[in-house]
Backbone bond lengths (Angstrom), bond angles and torsions (degrees), N, CA, C in turn:
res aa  C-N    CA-C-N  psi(-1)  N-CA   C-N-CA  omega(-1)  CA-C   N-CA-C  phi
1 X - - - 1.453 - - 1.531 110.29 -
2 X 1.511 132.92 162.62 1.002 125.84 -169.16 1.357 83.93 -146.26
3 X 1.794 102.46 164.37 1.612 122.87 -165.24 1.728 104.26 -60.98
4 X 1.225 135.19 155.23 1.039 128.02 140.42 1.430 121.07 -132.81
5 X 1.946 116.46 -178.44 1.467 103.16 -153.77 1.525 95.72 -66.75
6 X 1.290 98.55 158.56 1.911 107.61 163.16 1.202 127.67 -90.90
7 X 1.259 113.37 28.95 1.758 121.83 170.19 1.150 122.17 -48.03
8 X 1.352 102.58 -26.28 1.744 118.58 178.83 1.501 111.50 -53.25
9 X 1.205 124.08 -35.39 1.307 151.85 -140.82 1.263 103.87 -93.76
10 X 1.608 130.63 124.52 1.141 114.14 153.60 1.511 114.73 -98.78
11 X 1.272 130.82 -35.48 1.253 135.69 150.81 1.652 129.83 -98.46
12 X 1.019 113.06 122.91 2.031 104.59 -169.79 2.024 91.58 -126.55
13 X 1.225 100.14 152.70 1.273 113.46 170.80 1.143 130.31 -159.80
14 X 1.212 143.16 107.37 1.611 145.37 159.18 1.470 127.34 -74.74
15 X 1.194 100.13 139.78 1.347 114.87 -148.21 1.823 99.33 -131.60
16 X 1.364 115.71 118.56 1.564 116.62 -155.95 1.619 94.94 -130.25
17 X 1.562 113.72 106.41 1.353 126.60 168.25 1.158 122.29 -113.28
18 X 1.410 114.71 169.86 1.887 118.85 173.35 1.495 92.77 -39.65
19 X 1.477 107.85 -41.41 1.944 92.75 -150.21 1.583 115.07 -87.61
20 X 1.499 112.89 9.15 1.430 115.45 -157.45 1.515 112.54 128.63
21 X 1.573 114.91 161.37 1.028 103.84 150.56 1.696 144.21 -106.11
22 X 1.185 107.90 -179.12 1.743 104.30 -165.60 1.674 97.38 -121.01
23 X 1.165 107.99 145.23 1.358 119.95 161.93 1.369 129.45 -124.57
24 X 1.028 119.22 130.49 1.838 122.05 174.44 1.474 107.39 -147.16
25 X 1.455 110.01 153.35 1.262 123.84 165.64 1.405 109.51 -154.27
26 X 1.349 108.94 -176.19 2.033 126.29 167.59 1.777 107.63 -112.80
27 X 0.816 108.18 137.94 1.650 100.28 155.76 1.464 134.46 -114.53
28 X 1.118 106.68 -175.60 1.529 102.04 -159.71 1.548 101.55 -96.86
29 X 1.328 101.84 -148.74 1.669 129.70 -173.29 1.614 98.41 -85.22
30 X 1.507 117.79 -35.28 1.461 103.28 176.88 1.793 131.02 -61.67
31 X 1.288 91.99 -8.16 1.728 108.64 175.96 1.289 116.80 -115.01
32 X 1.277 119.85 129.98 1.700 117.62 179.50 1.711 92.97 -118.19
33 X 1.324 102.09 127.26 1.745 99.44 159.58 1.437 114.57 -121.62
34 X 1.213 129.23 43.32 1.101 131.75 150.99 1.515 144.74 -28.42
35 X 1.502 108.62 55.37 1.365 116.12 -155.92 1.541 96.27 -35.14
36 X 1.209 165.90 -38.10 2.054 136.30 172.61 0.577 137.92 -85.68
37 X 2.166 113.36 27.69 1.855 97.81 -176.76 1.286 71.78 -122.63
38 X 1.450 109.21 176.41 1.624 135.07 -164.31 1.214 113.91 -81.09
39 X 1.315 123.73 -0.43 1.104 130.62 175.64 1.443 134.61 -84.91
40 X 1.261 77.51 -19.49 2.342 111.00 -174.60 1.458 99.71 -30.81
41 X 1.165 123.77 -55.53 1.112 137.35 -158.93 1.429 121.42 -55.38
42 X 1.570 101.58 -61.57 1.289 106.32 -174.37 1.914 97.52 -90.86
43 X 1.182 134.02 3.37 1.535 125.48 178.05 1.344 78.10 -101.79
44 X 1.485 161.19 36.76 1.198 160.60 167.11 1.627 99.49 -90.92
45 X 1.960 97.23 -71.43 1.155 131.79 -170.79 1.384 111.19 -58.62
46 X 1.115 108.06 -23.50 1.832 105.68 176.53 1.386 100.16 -88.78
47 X 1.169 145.20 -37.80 1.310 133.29 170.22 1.020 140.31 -68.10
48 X 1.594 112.72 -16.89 1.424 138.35 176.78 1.938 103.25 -88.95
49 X 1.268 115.34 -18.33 1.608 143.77 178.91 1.835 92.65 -71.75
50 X 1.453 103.82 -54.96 1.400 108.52 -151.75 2.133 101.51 -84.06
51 X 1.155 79.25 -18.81 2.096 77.59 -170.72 1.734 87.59 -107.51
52 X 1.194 132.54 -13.54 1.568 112.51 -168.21 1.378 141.09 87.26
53 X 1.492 90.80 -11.94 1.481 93.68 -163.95 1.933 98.03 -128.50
54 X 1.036 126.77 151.02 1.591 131.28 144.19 1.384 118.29 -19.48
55 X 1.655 143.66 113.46 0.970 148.39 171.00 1.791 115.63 -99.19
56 X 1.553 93.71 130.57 1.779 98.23 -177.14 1.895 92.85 -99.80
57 X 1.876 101.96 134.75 1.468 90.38 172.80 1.716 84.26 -133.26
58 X 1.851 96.59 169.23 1.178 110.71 172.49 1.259 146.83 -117.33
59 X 1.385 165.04 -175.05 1.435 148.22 156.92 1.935 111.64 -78.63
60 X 0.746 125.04 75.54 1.203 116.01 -168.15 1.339 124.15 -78.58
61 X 1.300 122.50 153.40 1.399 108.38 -137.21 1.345 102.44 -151.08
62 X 1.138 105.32 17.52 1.843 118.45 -161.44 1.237 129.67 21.14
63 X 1.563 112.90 54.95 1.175 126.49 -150.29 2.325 91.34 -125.19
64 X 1.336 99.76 -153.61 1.620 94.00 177.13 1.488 116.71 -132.01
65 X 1.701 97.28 25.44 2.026 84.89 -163.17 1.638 94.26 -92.31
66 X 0.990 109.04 178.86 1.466 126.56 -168.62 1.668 115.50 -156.53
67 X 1.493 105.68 115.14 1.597 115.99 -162.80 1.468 115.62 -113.74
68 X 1.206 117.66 141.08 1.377 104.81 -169.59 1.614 100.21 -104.17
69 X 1.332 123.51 129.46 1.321 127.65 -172.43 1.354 108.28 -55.40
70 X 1.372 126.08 136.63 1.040 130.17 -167.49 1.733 127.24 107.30
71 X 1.200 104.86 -49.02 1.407 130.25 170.43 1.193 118.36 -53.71
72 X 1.466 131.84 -18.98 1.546 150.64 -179.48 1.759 112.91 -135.49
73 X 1.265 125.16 125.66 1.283 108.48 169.91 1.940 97.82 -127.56
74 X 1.619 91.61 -174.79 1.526 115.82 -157.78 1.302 120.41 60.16
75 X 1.430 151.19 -108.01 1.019 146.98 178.66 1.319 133.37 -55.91
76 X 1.659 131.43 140.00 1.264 129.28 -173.47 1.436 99.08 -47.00
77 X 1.922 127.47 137.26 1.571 117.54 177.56 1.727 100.36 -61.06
78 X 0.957 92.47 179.54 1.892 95.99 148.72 1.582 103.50 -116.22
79 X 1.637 104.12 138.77 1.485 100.57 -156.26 1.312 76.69 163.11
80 X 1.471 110.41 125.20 1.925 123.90 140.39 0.810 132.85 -110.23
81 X 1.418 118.15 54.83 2.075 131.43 154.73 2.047 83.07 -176.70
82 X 1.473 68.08 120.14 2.151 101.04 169.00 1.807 98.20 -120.47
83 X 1.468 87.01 130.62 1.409 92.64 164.96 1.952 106.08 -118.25
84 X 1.371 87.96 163.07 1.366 112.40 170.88 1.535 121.71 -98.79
85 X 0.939 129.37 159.64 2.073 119.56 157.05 1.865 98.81 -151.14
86 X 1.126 115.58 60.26 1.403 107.23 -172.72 2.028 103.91 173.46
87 X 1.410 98.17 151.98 1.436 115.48 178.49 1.389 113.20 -77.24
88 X 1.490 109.12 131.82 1.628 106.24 163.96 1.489 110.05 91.43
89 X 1.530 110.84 31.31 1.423 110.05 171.62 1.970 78.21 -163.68
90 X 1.729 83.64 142.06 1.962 90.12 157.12 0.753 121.87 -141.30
91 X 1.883 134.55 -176.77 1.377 113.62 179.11 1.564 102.75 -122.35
92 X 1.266 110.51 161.35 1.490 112.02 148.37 1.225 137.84 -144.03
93 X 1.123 121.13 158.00 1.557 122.16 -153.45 2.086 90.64 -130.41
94 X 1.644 88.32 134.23 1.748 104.18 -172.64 1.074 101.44 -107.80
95 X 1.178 105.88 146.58 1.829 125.80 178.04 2.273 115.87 -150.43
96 X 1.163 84.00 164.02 1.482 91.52 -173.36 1.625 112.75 -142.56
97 X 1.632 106.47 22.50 1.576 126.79 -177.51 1.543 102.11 126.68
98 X 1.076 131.07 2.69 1.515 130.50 173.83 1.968 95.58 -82.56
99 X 1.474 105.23 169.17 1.806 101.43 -166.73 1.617 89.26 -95.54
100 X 1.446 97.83 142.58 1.768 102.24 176.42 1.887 89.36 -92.43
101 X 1.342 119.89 177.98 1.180 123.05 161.63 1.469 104.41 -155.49
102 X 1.214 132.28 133.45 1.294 129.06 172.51 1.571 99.94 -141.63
103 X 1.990 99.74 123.94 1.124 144.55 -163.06 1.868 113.75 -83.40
104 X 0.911 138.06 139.08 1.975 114.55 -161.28 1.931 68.64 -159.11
105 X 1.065 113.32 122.24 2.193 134.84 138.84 1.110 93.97 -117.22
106 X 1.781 123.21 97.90 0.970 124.70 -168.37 1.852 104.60 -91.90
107 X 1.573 114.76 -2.66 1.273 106.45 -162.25 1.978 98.14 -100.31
108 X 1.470 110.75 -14.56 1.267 116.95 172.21 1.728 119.45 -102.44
109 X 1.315 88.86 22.28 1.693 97.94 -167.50 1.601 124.17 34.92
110 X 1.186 110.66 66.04 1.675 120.77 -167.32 1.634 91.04 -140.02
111 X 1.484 93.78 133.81 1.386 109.45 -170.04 1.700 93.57 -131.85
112 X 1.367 129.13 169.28 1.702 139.92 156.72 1.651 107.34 -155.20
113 X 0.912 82.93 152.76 2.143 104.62 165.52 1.662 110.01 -112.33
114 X 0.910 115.49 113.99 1.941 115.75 149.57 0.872 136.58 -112.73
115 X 1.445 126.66 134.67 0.717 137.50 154.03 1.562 154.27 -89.05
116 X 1.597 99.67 83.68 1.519 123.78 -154.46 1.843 111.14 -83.75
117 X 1.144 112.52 98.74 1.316 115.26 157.02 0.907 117.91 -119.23
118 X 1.664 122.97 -155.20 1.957 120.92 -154.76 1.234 90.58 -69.24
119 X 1.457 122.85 -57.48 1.601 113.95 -155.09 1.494 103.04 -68.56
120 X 1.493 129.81 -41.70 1.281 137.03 -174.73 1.656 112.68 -40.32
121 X 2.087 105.21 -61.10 0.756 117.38 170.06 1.681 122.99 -45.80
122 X 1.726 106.85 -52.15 1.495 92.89 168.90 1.526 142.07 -41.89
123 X 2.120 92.56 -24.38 1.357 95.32 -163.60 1.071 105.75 -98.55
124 X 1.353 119.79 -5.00 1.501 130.50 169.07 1.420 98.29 70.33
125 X 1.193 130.36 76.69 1.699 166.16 -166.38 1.515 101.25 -102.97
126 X 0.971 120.44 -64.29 1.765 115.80 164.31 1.502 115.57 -40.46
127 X 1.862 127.22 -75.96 1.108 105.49 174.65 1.212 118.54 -60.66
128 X 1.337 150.51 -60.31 1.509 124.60 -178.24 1.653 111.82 -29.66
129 X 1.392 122.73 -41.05 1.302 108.30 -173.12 1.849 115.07 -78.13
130 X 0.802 83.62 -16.99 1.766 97.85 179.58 1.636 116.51 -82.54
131 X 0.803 110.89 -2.88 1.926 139.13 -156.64 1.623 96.42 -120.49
132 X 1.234 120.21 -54.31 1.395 133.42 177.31 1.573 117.64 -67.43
133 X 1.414 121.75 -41.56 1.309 147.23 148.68 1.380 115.32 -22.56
134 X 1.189 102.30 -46.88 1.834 117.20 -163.78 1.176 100.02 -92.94
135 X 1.090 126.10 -24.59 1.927 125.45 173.52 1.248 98.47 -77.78
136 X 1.348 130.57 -37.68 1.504 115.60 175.01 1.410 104.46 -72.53
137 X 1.239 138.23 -16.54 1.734 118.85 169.70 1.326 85.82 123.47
138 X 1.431 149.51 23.53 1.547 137.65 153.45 1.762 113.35 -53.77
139 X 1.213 103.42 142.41 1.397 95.26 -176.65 1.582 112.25 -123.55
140 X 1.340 115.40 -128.52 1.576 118.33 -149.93 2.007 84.58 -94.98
141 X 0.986 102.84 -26.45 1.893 111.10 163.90 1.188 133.54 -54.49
142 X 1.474 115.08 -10.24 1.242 123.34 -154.44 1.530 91.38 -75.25
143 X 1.588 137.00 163.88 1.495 129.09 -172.54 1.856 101.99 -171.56
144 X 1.250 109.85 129.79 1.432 100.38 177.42 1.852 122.71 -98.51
145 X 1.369 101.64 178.51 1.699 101.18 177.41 1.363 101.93 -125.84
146 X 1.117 155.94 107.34 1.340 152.93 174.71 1.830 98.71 -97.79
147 X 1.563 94.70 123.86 1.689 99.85 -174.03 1.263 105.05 -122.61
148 X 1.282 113.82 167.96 1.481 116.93 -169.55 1.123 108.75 -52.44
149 X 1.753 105.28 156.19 1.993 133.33 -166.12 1.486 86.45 -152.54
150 X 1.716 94.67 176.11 1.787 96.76 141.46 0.939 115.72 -89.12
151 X 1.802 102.83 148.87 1.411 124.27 -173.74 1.668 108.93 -75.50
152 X 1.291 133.67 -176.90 1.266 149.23 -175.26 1.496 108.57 -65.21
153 X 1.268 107.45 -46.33 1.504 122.27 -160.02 1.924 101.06 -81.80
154 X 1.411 116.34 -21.31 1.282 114.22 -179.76 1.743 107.58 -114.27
155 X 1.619 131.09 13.82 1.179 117.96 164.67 1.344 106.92 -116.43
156 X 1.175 111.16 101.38 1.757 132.73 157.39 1.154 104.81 -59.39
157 X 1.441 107.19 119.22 1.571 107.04 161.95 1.851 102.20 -141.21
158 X 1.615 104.97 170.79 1.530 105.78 -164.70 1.603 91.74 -75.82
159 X 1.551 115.07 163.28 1.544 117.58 -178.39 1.328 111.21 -68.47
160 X 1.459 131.87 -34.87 1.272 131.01 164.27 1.612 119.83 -33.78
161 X 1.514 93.22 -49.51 1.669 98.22 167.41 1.637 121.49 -68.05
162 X 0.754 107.44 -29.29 1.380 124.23 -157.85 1.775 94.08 -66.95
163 X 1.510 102.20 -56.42 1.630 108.79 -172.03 1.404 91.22 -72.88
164 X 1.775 148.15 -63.00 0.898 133.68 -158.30 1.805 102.08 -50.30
165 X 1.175 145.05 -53.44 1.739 151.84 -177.65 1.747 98.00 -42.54
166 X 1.565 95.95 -61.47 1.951 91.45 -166.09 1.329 94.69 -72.74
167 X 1.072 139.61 -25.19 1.757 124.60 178.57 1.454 116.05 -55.03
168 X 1.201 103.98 -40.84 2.069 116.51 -166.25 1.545 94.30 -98.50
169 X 1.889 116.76 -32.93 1.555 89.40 176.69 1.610 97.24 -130.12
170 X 1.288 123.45 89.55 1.574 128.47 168.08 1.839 122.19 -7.78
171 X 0.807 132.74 100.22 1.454 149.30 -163.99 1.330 120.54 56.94
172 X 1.463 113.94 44.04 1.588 133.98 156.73 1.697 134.59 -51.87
173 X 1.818 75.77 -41.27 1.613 95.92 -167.44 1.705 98.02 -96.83
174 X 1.275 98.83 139.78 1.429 136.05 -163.69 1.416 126.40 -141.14
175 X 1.678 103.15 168.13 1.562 97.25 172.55 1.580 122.60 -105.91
176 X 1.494 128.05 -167.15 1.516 103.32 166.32 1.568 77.36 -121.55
177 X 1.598 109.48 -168.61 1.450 114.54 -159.17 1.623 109.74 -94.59
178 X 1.375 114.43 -2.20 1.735 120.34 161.89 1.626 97.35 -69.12
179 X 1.010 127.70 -36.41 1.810 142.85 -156.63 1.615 111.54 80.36
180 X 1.384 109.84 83.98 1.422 114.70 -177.48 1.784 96.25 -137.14
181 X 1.049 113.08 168.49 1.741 113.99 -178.60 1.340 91.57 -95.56
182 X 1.835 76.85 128.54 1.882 120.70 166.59 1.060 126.07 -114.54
183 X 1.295 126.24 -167.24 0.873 124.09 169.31 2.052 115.34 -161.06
184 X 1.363 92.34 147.21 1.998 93.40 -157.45 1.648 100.44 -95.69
185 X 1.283 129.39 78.33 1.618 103.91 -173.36 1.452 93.06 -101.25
186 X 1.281 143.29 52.21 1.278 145.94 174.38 1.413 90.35 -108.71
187 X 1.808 117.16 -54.19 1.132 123.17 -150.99 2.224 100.74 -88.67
188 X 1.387 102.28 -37.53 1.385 115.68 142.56 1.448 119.67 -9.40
189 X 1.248 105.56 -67.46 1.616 117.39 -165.58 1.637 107.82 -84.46
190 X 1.472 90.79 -53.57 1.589 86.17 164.76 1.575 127.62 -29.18
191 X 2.038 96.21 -71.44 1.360 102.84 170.98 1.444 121.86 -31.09
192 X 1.686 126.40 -68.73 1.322 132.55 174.37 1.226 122.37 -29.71
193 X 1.689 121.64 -54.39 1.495 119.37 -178.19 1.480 110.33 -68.90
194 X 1.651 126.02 -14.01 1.230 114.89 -168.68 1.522 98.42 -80.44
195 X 1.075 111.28 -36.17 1.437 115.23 -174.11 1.698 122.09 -62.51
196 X 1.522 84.68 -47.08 2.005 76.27 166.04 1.531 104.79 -112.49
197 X 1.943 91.68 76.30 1.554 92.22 159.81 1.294 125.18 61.56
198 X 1.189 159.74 -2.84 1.603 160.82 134.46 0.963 127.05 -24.87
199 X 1.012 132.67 92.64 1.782 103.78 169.47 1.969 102.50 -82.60
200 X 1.565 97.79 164.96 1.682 105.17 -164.13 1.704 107.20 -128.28
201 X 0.664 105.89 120.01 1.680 110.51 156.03 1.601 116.15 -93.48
202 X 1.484 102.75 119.63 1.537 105.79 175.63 1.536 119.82 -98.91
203 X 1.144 119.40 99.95 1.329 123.22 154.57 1.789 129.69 -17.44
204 X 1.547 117.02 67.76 1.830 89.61 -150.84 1.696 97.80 -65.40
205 X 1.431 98.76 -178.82 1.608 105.32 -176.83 1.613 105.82 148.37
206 X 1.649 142.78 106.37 0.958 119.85 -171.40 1.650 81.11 -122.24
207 X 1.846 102.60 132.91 1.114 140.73 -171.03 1.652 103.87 -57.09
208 X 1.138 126.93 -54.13 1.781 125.87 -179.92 1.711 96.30 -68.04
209 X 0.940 118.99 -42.67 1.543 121.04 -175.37 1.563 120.44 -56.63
210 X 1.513 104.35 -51.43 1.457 83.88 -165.06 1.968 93.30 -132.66
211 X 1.288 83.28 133.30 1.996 102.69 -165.77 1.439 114.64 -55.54
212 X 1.260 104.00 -15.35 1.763 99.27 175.37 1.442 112.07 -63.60
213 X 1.692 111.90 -29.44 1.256 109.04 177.97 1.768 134.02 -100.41
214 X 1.088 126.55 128.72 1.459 118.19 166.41 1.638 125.34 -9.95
215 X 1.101 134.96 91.97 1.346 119.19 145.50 1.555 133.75 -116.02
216 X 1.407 108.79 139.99 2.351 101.59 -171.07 1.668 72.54 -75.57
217 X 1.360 141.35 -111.48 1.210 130.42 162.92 1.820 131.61 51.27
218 X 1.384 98.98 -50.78 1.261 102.85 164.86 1.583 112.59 -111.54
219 X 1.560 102.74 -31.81 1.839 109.59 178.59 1.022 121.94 -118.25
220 X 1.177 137.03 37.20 1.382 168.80 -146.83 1.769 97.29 -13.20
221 X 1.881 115.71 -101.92 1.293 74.97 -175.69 1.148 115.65 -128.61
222 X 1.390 117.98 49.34 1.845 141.34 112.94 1.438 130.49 -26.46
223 X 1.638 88.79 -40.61 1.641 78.91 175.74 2.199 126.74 -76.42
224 X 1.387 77.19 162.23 1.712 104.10 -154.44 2.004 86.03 -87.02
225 X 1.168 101.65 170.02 1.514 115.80 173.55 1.586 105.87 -113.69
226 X 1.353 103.60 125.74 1.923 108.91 158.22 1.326 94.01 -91.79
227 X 1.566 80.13 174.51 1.740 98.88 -176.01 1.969 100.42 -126.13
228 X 1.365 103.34 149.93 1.465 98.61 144.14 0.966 117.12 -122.06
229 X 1.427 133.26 134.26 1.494 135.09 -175.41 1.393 110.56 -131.19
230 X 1.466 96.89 164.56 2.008 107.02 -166.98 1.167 90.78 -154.98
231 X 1.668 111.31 156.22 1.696 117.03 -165.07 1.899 80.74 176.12
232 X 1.492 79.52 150.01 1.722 114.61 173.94 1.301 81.72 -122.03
233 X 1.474 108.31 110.19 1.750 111.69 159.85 1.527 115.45 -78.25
């Protein structure tokens, strides 16, 4: 495969260690990965064009299991957080305002994708995947990417919801900027990785807000899927 442009990209980053380097980014509105329209395929192939390498994707299910690529073959698993431990394969994890997270221990070559939304977040899908990480040999390096979602101020939800989110994730629940009950699972996720040890870089960017990016939220169900993806080329 050979490089192609990264227009796809709304955020791209390389990452250069003793052990190699790491790559991750988000993409924009110019890519839909919508695993059920007919197109999957070839908006697959352009992204797998643009990073170089073989991409692992999944059925996601907003659920908490976590698969290590390889461990399952033929069909995408169902599973929201895939890890990697090896060069020349990556993963990515799709969203449409739910939080992507992509996971880099760049010194044990262990990579993951998550896929963090409300329920995810409830189930706390990040630490299990971060927990799982460390059995493969991630160490004191391990570091996250949190990329654009919707923000606090644009997810309305009923107050019933609102208390069920801050109950399971402690200062979740929020307002939006009319003052109606929200809810923060950007800041959610954040919280979680600080706790088991992470430090996070947030990607800002809120998905209903600004049109480069995917939102169901703003395009109900028009809207297209970004990806975040990570790879040891």
């Amino acid at each position: 495969m050979t490089s192609a442009p990264t227009a796809v990209f709304f955020h791209r980053e390389t990452l250069v260690g003793s052990a190699g380097p790491v790559e991750l980014g988000f993409t924009d509105r110019t890519l839909d990965l919508h695993l059920e329209r007919p197109g999957f395929d070839a908006e697959l192939g352009r992204l797998e064009a643009a990073c170089g390498v073989r991409l692992a994707v999944a059925e996601q299910v907003h659920g908490r299991d976590v698969v290590v690529v390889g461990e399952q073959g033929g069909a995408p698993p169902r599973a929201d957080a895939l890890i990697a431990t090896g060069r020349g394969v990556g993963l990515v994890t799709r969203v449409a305002d739910c939080v992507p997270v992509l996971l880099v221990a760049p010194e044990a070559g262990v990579v993951a994708a998550v896929h963090s939304g409300r329920p995810g977040t409830v189930l706390d899908v990040v630490t299990a995947t971060v927990d799982r990480m460390r059995t493969l040999g991630a160490g004191d390096d391990l570091a996250a990417w949190v990329g654009p979602s919707v923000c606090a101020g644009c997810y309305e939800v009923p107050e019933e919801l609102r208390a069920e989110v801050d109950a399971a994730v402690p200062g979740a629940g929020a307002e939006t900027t009319w003052g109606t009950p929200s809810v923060d699972v950007t800041g959610g996720v954040q919280r979680q990785l600080a706790a088991a040890g992470v430090p996070a870089q947030v990607v800002e960017g809120c998905t209903v807000e600004d049109e480069r990016l995917h939102s169901y939220r703003r395009d109900g169900a028009d809207a297209g899927r970004a990806a975040g993806v990570v790879w040891l080329p």
